[in-house]
C-alpha positions as a Markdown table, in Angstrom:
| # | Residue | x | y | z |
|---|---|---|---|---|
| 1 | Unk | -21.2 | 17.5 | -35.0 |
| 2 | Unk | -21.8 | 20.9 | -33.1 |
| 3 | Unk | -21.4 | 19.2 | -29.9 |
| 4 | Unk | -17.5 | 17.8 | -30.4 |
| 5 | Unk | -16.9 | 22.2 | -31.4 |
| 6 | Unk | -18.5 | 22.8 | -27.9 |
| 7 | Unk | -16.5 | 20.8 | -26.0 |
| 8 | Unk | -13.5 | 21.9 | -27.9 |
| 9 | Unk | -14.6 | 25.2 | -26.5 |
| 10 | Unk | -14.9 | 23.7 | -23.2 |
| 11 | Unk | -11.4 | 22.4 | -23.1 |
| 12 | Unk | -9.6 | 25.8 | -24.3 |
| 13 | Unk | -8.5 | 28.3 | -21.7 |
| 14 | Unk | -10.9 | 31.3 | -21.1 |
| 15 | Unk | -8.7 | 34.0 | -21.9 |
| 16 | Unk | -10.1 | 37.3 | -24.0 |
| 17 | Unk | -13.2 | 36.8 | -26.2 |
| 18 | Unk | -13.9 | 33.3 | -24.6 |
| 19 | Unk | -14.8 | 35.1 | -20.9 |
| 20 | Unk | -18.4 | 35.0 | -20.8 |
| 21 | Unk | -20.0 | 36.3 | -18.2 |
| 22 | Unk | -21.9 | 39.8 | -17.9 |
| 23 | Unk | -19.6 | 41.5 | -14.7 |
| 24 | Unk | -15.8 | 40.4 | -14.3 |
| 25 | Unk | -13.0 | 41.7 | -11.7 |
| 26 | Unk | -10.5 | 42.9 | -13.2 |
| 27 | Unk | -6.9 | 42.9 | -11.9 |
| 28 | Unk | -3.6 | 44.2 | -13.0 |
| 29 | Unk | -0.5 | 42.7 | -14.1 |
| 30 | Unk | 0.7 | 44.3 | -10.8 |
| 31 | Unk | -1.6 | 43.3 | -8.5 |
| 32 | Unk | -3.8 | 46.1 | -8.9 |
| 33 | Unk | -7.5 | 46.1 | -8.1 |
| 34 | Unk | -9.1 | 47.5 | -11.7 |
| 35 | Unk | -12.7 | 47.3 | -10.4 |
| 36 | Unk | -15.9 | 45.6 | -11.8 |
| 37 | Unk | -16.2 | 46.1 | -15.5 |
| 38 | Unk | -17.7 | 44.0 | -18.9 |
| 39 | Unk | -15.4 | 41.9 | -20.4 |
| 40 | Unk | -15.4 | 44.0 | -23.4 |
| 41 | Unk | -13.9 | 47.0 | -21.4 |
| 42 | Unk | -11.6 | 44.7 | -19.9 |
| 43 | Unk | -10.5 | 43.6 | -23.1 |
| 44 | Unk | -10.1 | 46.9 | -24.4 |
| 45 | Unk | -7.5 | 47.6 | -21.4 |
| 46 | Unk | -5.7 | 44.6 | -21.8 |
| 47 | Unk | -5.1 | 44.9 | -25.6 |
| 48 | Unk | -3.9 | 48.3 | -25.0 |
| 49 | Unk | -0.7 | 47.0 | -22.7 |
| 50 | Unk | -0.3 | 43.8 | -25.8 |
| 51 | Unk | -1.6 | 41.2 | -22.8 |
| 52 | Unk | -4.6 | 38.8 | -22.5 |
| 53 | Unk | -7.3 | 38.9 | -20.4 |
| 54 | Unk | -7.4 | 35.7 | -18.3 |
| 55 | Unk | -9.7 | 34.1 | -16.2 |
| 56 | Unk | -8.5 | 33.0 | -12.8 |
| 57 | Unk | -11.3 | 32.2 | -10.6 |
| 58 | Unk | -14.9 | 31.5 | -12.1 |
| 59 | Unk | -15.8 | 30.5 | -8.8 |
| 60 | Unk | -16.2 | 34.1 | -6.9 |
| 61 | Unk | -18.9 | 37.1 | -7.6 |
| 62 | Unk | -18.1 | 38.3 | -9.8 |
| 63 | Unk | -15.4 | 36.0 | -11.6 |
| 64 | Unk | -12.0 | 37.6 | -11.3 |
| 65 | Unk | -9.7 | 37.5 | -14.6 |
| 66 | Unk | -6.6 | 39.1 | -14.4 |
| 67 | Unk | -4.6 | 40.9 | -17.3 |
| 68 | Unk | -1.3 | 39.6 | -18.2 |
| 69 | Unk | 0.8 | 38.1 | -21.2 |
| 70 | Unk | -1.0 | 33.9 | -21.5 |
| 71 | Unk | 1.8 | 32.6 | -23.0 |
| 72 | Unk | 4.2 | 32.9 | -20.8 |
| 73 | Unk | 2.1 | 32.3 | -17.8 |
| 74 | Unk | 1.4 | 29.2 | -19.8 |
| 75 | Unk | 5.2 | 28.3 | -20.0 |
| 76 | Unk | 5.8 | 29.3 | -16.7 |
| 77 | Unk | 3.2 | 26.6 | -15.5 |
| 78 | Unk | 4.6 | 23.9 | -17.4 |
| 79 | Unk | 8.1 | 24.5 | -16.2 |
| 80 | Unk | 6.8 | 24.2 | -12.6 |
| 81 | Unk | 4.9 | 20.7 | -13.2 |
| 82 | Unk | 8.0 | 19.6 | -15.1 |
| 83 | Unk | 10.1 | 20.5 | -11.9 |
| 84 | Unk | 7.6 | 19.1 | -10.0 |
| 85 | Unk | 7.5 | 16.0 | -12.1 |
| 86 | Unk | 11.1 | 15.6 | -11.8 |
| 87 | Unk | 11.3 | 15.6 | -8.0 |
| 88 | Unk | 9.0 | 13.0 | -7.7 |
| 89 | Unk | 10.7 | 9.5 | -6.9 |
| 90 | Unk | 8.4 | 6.3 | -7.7 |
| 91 | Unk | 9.2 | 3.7 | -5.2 |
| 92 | Unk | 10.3 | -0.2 | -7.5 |
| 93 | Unk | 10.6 | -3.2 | -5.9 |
| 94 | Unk | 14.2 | -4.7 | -6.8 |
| 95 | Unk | 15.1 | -8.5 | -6.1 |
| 96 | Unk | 18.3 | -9.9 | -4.4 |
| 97 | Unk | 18.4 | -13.8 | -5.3 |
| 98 | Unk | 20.4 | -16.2 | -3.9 |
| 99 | Unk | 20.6 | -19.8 | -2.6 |
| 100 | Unk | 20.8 | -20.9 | 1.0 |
| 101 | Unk | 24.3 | -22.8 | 0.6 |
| 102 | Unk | 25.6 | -19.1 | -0.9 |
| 103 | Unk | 29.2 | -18.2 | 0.3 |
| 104 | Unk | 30.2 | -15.2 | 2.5 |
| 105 | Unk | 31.7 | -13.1 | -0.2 |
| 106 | Unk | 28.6 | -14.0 | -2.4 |
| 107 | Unk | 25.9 | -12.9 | 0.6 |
| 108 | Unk | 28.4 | -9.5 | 1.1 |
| 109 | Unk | 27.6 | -8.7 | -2.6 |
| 110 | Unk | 24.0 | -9.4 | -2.3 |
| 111 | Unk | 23.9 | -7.1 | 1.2 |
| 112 | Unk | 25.7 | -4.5 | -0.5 |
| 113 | Unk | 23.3 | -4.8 | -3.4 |
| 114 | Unk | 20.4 | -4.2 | -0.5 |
| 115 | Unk | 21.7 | -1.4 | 0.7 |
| 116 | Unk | 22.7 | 0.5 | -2.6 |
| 117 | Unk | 19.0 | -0.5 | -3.2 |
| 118 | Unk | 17.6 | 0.8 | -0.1 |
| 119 | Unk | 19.7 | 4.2 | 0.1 |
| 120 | Unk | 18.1 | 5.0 | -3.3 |
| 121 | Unk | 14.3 | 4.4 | -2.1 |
| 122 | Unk | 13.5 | 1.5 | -3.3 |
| 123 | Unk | 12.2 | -1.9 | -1.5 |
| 124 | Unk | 14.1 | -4.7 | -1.4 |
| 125 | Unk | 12.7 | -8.4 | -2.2 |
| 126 | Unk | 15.2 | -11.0 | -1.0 |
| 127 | Unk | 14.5 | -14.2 | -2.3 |
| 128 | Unk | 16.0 | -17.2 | -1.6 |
| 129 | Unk | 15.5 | -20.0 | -4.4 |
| 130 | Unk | 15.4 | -23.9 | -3.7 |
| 131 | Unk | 16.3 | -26.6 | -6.6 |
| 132 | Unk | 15.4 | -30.3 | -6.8 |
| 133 | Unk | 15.7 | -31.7 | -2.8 |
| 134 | Unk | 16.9 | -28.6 | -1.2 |
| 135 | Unk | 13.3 | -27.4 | -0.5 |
| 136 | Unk | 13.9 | -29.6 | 2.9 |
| 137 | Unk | 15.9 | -27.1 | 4.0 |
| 138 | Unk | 13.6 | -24.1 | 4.4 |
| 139 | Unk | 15.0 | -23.6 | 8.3 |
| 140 | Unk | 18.4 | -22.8 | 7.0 |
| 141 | Unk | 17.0 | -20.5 | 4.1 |
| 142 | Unk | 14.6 | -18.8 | 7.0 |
| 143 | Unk | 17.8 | -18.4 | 9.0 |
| 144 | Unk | 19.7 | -16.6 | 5.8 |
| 145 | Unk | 16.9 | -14.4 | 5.4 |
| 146 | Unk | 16.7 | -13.1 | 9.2 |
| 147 | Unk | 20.9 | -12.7 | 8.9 |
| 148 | Unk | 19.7 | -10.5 | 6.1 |
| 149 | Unk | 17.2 | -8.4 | 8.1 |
| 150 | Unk | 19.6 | -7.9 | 10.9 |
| 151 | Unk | 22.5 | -7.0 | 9.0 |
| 152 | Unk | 20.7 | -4.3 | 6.7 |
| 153 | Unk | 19.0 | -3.4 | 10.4 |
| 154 | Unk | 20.3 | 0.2 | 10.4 |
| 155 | Unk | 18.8 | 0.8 | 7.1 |
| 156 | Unk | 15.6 | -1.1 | 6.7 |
| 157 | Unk | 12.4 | -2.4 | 8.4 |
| 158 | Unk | 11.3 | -6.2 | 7.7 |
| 159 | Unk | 8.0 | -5.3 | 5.8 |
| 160 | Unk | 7.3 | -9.0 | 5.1 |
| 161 | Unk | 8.6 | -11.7 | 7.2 |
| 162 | Unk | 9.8 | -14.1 | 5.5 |
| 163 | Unk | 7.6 | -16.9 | 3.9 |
| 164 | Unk | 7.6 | -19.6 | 1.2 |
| 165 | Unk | 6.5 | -19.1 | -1.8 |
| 166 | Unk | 6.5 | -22.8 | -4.0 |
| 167 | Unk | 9.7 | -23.9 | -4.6 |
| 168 | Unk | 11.6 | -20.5 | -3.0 |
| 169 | Unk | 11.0 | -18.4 | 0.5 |
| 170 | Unk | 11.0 | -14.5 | 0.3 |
| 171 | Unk | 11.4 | -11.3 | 2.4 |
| 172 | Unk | 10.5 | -7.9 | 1.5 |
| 173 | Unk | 12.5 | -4.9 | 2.9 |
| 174 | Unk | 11.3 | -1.1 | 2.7 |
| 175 | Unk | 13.9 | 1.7 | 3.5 |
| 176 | Unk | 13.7 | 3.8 | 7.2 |
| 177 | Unk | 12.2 | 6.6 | 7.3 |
| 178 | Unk | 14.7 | 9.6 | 7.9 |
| 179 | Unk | 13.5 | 11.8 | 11.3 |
């Protein structure tokens, strides 16, 4: 039982009365250089301004804490991951499917798809599907797929040639990179 309470302790901030170490820098909430002092000094000077005494770096000698107001420090922090967070753009596969016999208009809607893909990050997997006897005809589904490739050219790089797969042939497409 006393363990799980010590590594409560563990995983709680060292701020205040949870600094323990004989010697600590001290800095300001300016940037100010306070000197060496015990943590019960520092304490005392923090709780004076209404701020918390917060460790930054445990690593130095002596640790350096720094006095300043946790909570929002601790909201400030969040904010930033959050924005960081929403920045970030996972890369998905999406599939274009279509036959080899496909009409014009048909394949334009499935390049267009591609590219509306492709300008938003994402790879493209352009599969080509065979039913019953038509699996004879991989040549003309191998020459749909490079038709593919070369009109989507300016956009995309051929990351996987294309290849059968059972009873269908596929080709994956990742986005240029921008220089």
């Amino acid at each position: 039982m006393p363990a799980i309470g010590r590594k409560r302790q563990r995983d709680l901030p060292q701020i205040n009365e949870r600094i323990r170490f004989p010697q600590i820098r001290v800095i300001a909430t300016d940037g100010e250089q306070l000197g060496i002092m015990t943590p019960a000094e520092a304490i005392t000077v923090a709780e004076e301004k209404d701020l918390d005494l917060v460790l930054v770096s445990d690593k130095a000698d002596p640790p350096v804490c720094r006095i300043m107001d946790y909570g929002k420090y601790k909201f400030e922090q969040e904010k930033k991951n959050k924005e960081a967070k929403k920045k970030q753009h996972s890369s998905e596969l999406k599939e274009v499917k279509m036959r080899y016999k496909i009409e014009d208009h048909d394949y334009m809607v499935r390049v267009k798809q591609a590219q509306r893909f492709l300008k938003s990050g994402d790879k493209v997997k352009a599969t080509v599907m065979f039913r019953g006897r038509e699996i004879q005809h991989t040549d003309l589904a191998y020459q749909l797929l490079e038709r593919l490739a070369k009109d989507l050219d300016d956009m995309a790089e051929v990351q996987q040639r294309p290849k059968r797969e059972g009873r269908s042939m596929m080709m994956m497409l990742a986005p240029k990179k921008q220089s």
